[in-house]
C-alpha positions as CSV (number, residue, x, y, z in Angstrom):
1,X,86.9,-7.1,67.1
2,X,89.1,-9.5,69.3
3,X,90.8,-12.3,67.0
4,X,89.6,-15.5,68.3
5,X,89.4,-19.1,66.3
6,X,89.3,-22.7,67.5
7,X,92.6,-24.2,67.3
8,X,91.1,-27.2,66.1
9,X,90.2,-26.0,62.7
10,X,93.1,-23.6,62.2
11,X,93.1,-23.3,58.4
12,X,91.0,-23.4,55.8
13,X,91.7,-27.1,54.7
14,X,90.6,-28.5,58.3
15,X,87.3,-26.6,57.6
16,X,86.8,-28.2,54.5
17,X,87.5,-31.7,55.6
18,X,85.1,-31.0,58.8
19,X,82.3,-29.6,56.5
20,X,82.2,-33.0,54.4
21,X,81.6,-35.2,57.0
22,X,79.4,-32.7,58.7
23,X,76.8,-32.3,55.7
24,X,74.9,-34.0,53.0
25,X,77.3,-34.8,50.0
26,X,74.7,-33.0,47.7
27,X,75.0,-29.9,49.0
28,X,79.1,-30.5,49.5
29,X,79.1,-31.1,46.0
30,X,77.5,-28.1,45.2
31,X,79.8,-25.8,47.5
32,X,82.8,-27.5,46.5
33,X,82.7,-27.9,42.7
34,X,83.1,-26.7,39.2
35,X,81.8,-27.1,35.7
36,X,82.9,-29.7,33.3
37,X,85.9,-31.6,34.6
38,X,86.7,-28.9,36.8
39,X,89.8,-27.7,35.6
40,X,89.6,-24.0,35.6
41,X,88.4,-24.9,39.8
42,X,91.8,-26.1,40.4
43,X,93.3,-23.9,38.3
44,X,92.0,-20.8,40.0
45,X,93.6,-21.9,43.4
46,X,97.1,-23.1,41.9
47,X,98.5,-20.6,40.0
48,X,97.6,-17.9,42.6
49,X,99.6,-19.9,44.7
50,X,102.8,-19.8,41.8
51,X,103.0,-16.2,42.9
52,X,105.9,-15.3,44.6
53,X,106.0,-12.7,47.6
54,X,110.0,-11.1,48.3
55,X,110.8,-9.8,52.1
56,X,112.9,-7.3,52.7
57,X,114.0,-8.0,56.6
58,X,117.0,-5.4,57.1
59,X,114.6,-2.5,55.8
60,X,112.9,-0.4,59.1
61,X,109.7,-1.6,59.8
62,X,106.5,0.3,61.7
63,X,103.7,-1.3,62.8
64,X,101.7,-3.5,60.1
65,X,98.0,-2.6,59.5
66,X,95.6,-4.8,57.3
67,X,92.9,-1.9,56.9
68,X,92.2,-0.6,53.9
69,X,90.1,2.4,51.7
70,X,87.4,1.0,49.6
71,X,84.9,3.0,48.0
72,X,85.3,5.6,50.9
73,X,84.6,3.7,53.8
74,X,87.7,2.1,56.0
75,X,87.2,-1.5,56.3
76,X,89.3,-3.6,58.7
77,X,90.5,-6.1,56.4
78,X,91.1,-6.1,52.8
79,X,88.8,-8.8,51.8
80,X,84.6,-9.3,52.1
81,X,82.8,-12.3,52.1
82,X,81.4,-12.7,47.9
83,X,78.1,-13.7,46.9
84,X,77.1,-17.2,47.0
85,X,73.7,-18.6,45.9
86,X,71.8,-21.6,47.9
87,X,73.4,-20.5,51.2
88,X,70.7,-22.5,53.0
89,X,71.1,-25.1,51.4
90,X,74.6,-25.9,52.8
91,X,74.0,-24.6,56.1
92,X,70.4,-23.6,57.7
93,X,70.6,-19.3,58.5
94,X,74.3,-19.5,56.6
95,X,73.1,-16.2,54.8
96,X,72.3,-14.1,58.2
97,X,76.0,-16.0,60.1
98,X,78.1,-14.7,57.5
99,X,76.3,-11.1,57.0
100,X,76.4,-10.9,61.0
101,X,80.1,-11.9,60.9
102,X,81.1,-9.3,58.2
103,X,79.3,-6.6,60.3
104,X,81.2,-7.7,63.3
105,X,84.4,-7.5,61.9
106,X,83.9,-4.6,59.4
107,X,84.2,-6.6,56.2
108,X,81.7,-6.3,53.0
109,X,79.6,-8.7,52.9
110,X,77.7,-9.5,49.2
111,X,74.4,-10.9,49.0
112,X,73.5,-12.6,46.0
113,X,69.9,-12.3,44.5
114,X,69.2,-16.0,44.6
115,X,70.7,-16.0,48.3
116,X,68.4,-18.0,50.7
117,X,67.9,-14.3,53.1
118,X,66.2,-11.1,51.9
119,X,67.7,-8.0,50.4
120,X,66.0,-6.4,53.7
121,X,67.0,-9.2,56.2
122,X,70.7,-8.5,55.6
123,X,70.4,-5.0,55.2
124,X,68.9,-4.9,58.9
125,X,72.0,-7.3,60.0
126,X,74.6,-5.3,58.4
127,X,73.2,-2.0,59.4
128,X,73.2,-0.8,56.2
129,X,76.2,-1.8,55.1
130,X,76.0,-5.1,53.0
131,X,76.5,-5.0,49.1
132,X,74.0,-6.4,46.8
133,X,74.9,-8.6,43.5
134,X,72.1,-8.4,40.9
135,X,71.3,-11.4,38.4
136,X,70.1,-9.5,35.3
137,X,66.6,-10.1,35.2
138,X,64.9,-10.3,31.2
139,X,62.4,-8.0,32.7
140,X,62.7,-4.4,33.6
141,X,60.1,-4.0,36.0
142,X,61.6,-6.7,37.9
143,X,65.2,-5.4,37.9
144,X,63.8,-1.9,39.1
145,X,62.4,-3.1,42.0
146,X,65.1,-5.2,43.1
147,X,67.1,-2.0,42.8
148,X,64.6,-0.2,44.8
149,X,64.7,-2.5,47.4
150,X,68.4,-2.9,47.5
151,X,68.3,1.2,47.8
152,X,65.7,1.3,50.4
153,X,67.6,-0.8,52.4
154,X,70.6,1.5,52.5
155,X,73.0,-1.0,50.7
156,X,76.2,1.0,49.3
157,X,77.8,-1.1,46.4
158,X,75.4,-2.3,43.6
159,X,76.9,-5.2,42.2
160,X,76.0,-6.3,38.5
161,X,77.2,-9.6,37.3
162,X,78.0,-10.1,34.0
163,X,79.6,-14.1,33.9
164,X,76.6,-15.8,34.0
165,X,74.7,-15.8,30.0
166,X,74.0,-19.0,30.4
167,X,74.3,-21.7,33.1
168,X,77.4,-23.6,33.6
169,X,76.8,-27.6,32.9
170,X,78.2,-29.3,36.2
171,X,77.9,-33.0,36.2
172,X,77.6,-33.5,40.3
173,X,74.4,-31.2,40.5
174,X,73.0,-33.2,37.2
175,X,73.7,-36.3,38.9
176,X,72.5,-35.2,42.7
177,X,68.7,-33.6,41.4
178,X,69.6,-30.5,43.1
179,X,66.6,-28.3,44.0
180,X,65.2,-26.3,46.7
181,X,64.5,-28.5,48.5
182,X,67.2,-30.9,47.5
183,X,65.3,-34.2,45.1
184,X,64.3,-36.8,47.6
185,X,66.1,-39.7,45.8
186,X,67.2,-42.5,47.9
187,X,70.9,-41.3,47.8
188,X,70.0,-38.1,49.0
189,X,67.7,-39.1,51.9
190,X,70.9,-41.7,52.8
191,X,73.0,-38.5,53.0
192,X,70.4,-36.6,54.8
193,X,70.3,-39.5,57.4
194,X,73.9,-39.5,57.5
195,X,74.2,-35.6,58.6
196,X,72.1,-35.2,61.5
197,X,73.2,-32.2,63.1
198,X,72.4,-30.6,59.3
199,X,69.1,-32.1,59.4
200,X,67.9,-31.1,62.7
201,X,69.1,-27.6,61.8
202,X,67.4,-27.2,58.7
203,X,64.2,-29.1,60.3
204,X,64.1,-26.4,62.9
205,X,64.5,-23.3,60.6
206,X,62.5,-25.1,57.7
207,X,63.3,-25.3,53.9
208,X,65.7,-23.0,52.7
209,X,63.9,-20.3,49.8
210,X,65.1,-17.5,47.7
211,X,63.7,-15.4,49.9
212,X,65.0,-12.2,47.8
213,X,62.8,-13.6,45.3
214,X,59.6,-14.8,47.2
215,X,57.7,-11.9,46.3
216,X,57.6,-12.8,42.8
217,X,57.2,-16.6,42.9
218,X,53.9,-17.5,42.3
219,X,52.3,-19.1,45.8
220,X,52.2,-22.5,45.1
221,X,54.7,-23.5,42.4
222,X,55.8,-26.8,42.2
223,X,59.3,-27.5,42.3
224,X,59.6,-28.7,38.3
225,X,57.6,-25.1,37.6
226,X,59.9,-23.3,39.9
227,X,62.6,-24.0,37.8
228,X,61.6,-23.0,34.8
229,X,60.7,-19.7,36.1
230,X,63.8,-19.3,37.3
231,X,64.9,-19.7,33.7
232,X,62.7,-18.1,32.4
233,X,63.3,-15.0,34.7
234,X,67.1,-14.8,35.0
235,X,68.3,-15.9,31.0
236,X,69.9,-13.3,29.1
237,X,73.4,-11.6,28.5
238,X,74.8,-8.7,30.3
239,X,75.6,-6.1,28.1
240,X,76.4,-2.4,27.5
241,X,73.0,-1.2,27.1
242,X,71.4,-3.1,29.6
243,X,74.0,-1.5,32.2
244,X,73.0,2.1,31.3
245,X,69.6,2.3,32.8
246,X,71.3,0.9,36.0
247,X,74.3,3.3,36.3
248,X,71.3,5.6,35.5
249,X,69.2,4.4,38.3
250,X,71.6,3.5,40.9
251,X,73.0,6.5,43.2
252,X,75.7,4.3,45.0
253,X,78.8,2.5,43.9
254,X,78.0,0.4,40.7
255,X,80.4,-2.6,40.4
256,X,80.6,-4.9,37.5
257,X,81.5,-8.5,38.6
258,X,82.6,-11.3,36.1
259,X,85.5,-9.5,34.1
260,X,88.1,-11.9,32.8
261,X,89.5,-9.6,30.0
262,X,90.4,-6.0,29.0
263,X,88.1,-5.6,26.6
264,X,85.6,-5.6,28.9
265,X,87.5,-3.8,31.9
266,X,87.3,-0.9,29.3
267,X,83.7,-1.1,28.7
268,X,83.5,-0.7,32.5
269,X,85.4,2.5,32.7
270,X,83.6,4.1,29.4
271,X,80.3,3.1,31.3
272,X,81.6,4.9,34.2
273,X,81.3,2.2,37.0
274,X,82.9,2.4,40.2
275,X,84.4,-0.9,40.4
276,X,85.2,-4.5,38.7
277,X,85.8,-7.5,40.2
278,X,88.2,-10.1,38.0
279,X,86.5,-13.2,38.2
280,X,85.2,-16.4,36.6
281,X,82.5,-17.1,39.1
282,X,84.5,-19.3,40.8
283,X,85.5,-22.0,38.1
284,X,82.0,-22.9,37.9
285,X,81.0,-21.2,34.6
286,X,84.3,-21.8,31.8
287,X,85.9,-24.5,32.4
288,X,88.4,-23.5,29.5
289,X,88.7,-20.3,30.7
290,X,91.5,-18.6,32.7
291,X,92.4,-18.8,36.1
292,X,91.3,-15.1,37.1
293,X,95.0,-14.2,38.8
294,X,96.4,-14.0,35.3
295,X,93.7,-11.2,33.5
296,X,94.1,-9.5,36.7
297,X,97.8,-8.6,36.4
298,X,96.8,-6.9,33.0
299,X,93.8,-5.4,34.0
300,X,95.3,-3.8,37.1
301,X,98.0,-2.7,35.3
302,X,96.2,-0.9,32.7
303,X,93.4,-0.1,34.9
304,X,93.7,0.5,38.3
305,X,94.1,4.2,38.0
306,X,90.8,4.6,36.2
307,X,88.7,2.1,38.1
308,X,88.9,0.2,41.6
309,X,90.1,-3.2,40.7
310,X,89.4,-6.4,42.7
311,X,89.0,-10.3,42.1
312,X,87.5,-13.1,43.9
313,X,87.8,-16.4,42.5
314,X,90.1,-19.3,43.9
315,X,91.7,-17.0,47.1
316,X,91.3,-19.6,50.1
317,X,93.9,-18.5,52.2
318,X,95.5,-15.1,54.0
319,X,98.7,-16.4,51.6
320,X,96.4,-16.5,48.9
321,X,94.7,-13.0,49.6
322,X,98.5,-11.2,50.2
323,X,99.7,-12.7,47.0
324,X,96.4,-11.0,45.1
325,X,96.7,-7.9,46.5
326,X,100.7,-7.9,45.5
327,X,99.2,-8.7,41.8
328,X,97.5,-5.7,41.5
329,X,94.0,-6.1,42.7
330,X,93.4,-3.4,45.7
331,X,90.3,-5.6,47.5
332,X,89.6,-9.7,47.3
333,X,86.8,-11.6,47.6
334,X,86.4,-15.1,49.0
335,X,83.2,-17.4,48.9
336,X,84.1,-21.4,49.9
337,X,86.4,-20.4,52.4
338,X,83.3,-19.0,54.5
339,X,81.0,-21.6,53.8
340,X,83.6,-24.4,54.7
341,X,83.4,-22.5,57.9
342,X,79.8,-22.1,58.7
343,X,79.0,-25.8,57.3
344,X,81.7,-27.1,59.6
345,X,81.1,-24.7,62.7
346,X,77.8,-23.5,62.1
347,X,77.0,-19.9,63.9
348,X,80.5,-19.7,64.8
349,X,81.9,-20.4,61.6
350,X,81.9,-16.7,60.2
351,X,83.9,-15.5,62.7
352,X,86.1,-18.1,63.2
353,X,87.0,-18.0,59.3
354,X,87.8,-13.9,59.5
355,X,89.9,-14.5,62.3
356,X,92.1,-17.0,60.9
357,X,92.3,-15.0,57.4
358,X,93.1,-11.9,59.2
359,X,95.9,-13.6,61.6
360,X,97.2,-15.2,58.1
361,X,97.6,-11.9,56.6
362,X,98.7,-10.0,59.5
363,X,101.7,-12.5,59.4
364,X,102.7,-12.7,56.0
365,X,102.7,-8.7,55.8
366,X,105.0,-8.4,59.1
367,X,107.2,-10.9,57.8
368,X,108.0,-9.4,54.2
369,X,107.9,-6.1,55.9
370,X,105.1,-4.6,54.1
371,X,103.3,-1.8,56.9
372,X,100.3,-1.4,54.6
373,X,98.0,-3.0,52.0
374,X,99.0,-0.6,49.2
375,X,102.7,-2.1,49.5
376,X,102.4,-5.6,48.8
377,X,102.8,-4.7,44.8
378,X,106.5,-3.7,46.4
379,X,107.1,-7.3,47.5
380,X,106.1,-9.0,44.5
381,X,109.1,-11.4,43.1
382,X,109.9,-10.8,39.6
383,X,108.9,-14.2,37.9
């Protein structure tokens, strides 16, 4: 697909800064921030950025190519869009922009089971080709029918996540009564008044829904009930035994999403999943935690012979993505960076963010000399 962006937003920052004023601080707040005092958030982003890439400009040079081997299939980039709960929220139809987006450049995209589009919505989109994350339901019969689903629609990559046992406490959503739909408080309808394009879209394509989900939602739930079944439906730890009757079930590529240490990398590979994705759910679930760039260097280095190794988790930028890929991980995974796009650009948000990712690779690969993804781990400076 032909690389095309507006030259008014051309980075990731400008998006951001453009989404703010575009939509309701509520849902901004959401997008944008962390748990506790958000340290692990800023974390994420800043020591990804302390890595250090080394050119070599004398060496010959071919032609520089950004596709990549995951899973069997060529993708044109080496990075997918991750999964994002509440899509809706921040921007009316962000769910089916992005998915569309992904197709159209040949990039995973990963729907998230408490997405605001259906597990058969995207799967038309996509054409079969979207990955599905699965919340570990505490019942059985509901997990096997999500899998069905996710199966029926032709979806390739299973993904399990494992960072969520409980929910993260984050002040701003406490503080902003978020809910589908959003708490009509006075501050909230101010902000609603003071984003009118945001409004009218989500006016014309109605309240966003887990529409994943809908099936199982009793008709007719208020919004104080709907919560609690939410809790009620999606506590409970990830563990060992309740990954067995997935890998079991599951006849695609399983991928466990949420590892932050080798302990559980190895778990993985005894388990015999396909894939792990280094990640603390964007710095939204530990706050003391990690930032995810430094158990990925370990992982990867122990691992990535045994197990496709990726990581998603404070990448914003092309840099960002070409200095992940150098540490080890073989495939990244970026969340805000498209939704600051779609929120500030609506439909043409998706596409405008690939473009500028891909062009920021493409250029920091030509100019350390690196003709392929797998040889960015050769331009890595020693620290």
């Amino acid at each position: 697909m032909e690389i095309k962006y507006n030259p008014n937003y051309p980075d990731i920052p400008y998006l951001r800064n453009k989404a703010k004023q575009r939509i309701p601080r509520f849902a901004f707040e959401y997008l944008d921030g962390g748990c506790n005092s958000e340290i692990n958030l800023q974390r994420n982003t800043a020591e990804i950025r302390e890595v250090q890439l080394k050119p070599y400009y004398l060496n010959e040079h071919g032609a520089t190519s950004i596709k990549t081997q995951l899973f069997g299939k060529t993708y044109d980039a080496p990075f997918g869009i991750a999964p994002i709960g509440l899509q809706g929220l921040m921007w009316p139809g962000a769910s089916e922009i992005l998915a569309k987006a992904a197709f159209d450049h040949n990039i995973p995209f990963i729907l998230s089971t408490v997405g605001t589009a259906s597990i058969e919505t995207i799967g038309e989109i996509t054409e079969g080709n979207a990955w599905f994350q699965l919340y570990h339901p505490t019942e059985n019969r509901l997990r096997d029918d999500l899998i069905k689903r996710a199966a029926a629609a032709q979806y390739p990559v299973l993904v399990i996540l494992s960072d969520v046992p409980t929910f993260g406490y984050r002040s701003k959503e406490i503080k902003n009564g978020l809910a589908i739909p959003p708490r009509l408080t006075l501050s909230n309808m101010l902000q609603i008044l003071g984003s009118p394009r945001w409004a009218l879209e989500t006016l014309l394509a109605g309240q966003p829904e887990f529409k994943t989900l809908k099936p199982y939602i009793p008709k007719g739930m208020s919004l104080r009930h709907l919560g609690l079944f939410m809790n009620k439906t999606f506590t409970g730890r990830l563990n060992e035994e309740k990954i067995k009757p997935i890998r079991d079930q599951w006849k695609g590529k399983l991928v466990l999403k949420g590892v932050a240490s080798e302990e559980d990398a190895e778990k993985a590979v005894q388990l015999g999943l396909d894939g792990i994705i280094v990640s603390n759910h964007g710095g939204r679930q530990l706050d003391a935690g990690q930032s995810t760039i430094k158990p990925l260097t370990t992982i990867a280095a122990k691992y990535a012979q045994k197990i496709t190794v990726m990581m998603d988790s404070g990448i914003r930028t092309g840099p960002d993505i070409a200095c992940t890929l150098a540490s080890g991980a073989a495939f990244a995974f970026l969340g805000r960076s498209f939704m600051y796009g779609v929120a500030a650009l609506g439909k043409s948000g998706g596409n405008h963010t690939i473009s500028i990712l891909k062009t920021q690779l493409q250029q920091v690969m030509e100019q350390v000399g690196s003709e392929k993804i797998e040889d960015l781990p050769n331009h890595l400076a020693s620290p």
